[in-house]
C-alpha positions in Angstrom: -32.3 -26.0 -5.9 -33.9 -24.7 -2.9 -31.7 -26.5 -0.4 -28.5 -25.4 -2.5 -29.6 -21.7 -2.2 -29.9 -22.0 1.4 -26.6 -23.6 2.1 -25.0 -21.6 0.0 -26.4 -18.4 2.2 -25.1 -20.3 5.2 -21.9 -19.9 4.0 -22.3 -16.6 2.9 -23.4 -15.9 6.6 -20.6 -18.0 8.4 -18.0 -15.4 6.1 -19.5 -12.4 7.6 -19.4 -14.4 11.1 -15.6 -14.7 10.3 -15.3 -11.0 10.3 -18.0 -9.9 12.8 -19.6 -12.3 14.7 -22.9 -10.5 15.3 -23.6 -8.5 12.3 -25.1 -11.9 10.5 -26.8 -12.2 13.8 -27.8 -9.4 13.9 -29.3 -9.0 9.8 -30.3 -12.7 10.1 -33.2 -11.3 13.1 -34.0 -8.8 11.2 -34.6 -10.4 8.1 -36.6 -13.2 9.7 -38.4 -11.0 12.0 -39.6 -9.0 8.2 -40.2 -12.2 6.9 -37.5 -11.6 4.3 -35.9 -15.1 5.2 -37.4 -18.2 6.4 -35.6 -19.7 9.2 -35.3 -23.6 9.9 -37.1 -25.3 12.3 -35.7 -24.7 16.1 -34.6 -21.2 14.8 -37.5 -19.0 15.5 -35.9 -17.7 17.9 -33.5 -15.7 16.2 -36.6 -13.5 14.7 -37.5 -12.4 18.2 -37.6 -8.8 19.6 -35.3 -10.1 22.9 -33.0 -11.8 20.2 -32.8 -8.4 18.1 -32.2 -6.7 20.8 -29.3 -9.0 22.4 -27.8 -8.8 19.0 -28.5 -5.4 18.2 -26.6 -4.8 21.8 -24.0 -6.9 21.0 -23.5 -5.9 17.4 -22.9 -2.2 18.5 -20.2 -3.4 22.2 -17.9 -5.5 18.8 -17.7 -2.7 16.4 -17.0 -0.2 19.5 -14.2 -2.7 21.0 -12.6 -3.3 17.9 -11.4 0.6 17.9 -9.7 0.6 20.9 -6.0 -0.6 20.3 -5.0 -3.3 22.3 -8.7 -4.0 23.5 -8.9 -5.3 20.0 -6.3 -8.3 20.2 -7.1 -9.7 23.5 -11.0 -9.8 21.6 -9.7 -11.9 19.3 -9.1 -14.2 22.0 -12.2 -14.1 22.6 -14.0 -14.2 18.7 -12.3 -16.7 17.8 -13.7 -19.3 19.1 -17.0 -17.5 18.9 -16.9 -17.2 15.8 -16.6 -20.6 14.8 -20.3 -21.3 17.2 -21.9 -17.9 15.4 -20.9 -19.4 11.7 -22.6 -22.7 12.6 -25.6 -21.5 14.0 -26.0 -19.1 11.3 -25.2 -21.5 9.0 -27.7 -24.0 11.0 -30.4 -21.4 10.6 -30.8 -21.1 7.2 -30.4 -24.7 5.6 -33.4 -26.0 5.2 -34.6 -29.5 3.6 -32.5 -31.8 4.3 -32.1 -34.5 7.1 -30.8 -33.2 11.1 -27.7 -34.7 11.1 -26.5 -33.8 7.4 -27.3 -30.2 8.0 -25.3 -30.3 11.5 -22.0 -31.6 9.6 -22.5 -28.8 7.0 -23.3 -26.3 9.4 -20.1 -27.0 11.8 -17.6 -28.1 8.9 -18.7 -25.6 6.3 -20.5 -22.6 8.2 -18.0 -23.1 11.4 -14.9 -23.8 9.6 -15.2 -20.5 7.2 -16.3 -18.6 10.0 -13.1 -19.5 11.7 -10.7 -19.7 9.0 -11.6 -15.9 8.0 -11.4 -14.9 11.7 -7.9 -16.6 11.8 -7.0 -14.4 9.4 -8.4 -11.5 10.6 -6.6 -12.1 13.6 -3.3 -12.4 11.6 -3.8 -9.7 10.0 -4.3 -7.4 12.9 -1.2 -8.7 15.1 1.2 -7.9 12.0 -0.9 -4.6 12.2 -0.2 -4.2 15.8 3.6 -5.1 15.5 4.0 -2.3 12.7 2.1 0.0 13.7 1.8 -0.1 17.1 -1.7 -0.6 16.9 -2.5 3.1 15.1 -3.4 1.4 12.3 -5.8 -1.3 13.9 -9.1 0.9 13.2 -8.4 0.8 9.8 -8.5 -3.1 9.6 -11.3 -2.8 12.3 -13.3 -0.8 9.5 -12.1 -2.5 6.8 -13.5 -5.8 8.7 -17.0 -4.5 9.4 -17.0 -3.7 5.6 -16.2 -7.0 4.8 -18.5 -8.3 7.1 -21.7 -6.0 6.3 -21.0 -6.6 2.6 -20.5 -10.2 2.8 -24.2 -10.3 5.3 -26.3 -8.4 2.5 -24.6 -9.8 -0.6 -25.7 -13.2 1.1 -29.2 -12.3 1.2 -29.7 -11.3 -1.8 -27.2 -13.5 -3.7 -26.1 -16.4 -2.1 -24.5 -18.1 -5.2 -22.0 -15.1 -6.3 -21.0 -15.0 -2.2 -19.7 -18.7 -1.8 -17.5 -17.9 -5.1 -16.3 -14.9 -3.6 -15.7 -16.8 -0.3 -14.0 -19.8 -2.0 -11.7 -17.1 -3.5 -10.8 -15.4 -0.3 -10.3 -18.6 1.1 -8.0 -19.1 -1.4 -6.4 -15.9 -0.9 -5.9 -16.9 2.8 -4.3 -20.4 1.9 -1.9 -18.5 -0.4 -1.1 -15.8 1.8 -0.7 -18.1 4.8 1.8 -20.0 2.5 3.7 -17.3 1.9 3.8 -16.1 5.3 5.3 -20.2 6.3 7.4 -20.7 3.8 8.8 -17.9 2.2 8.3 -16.8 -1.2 8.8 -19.7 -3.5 12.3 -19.2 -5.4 11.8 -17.9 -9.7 13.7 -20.7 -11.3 15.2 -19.6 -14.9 
């Protein structure tokens, strides 16, 4: 049961990556350096004071970027990719029990690949933002983001179970949206 918690936090934490890639980070250091969470082995370093730091640091220089418009697409360039690494490490950090190279394939397929399919939405969602808006309206999906990502990080914690349910529904949400966004709206037959 144990080792289902804990991969089911991972994937809590790789959503939240998908959103913001250092606010997971960020709460996993914290958490580890309170002793709230047990990291794996080879992890200990997250719960150090220059890891908190570098993550407190770089948790602060997202959230500012993603508020200037413009400043905020070419990021995504950038978190993308990121994101994917910060999903699998967190992901990585918090599965515990179970053989090296079984928690590497969950950690890069499932904590890597949520982490990048909610940042590839994300990213959708803020160039359709840009188009209409002219990128006025890109703070409000930057704040809505950081919601989504703070939530998703503590809801993880402290239920890990209820958060891969939500995620499998927002991935669902994606894959139907994405769909719609392809193909059209599929055509009401009588």
């Amino acid at each position: 049961m144990e080792t289902a918690v804990s991969i089911a936090l991972g994937i809590g934490l790789s959503a939240a990556a998908g959103f913001r890639i250092f606010v997971p980070l960020l709460a996993l250091s914290i958490a580890g350096m309170t002793g709230f969470l047990e990291l794996s082995d080879g992890f200990a370093w997250i719960a150090s004071v220059p890891a908190l730091v570098a993550f407190g640091t770089a948790t602060v220089m997202e959230i500012a970027a993603y508020y200037i418009p413009w400043v905020d697409n070419i990021l995504d360039t950038i978190a993308t990719p990121a994101a994917v690494i910060a999903g699998t490490v967190a992901s990585a950090s918090v599965i515990a029990d179970i053989p090296p190279l079984i928690k590497w394939i969950l950690a890069l397929i499932g904590g890597g690949g949520i982490a990048g399919l909610i940042q590839g939405a994300t990213v959708l969602v803020r160039a359709k933002s840009s188009v209409v808006t002219a990128g006025i309206g890109n703070p409000v999906i930057a704040t809505a983001e950081l919601g989504g990502s703070v939530f998703t990080t503590v809801l993880s914690m402290l239920a890990p179970v209820i958060t891969v349910l939500l995620v499998i529904l927002l991935c669902g949400l994606v894959f139907a949206s994405a769909r719609r966004l392809l193909f059209g709206r599929p055509v009401l037959r009588r």
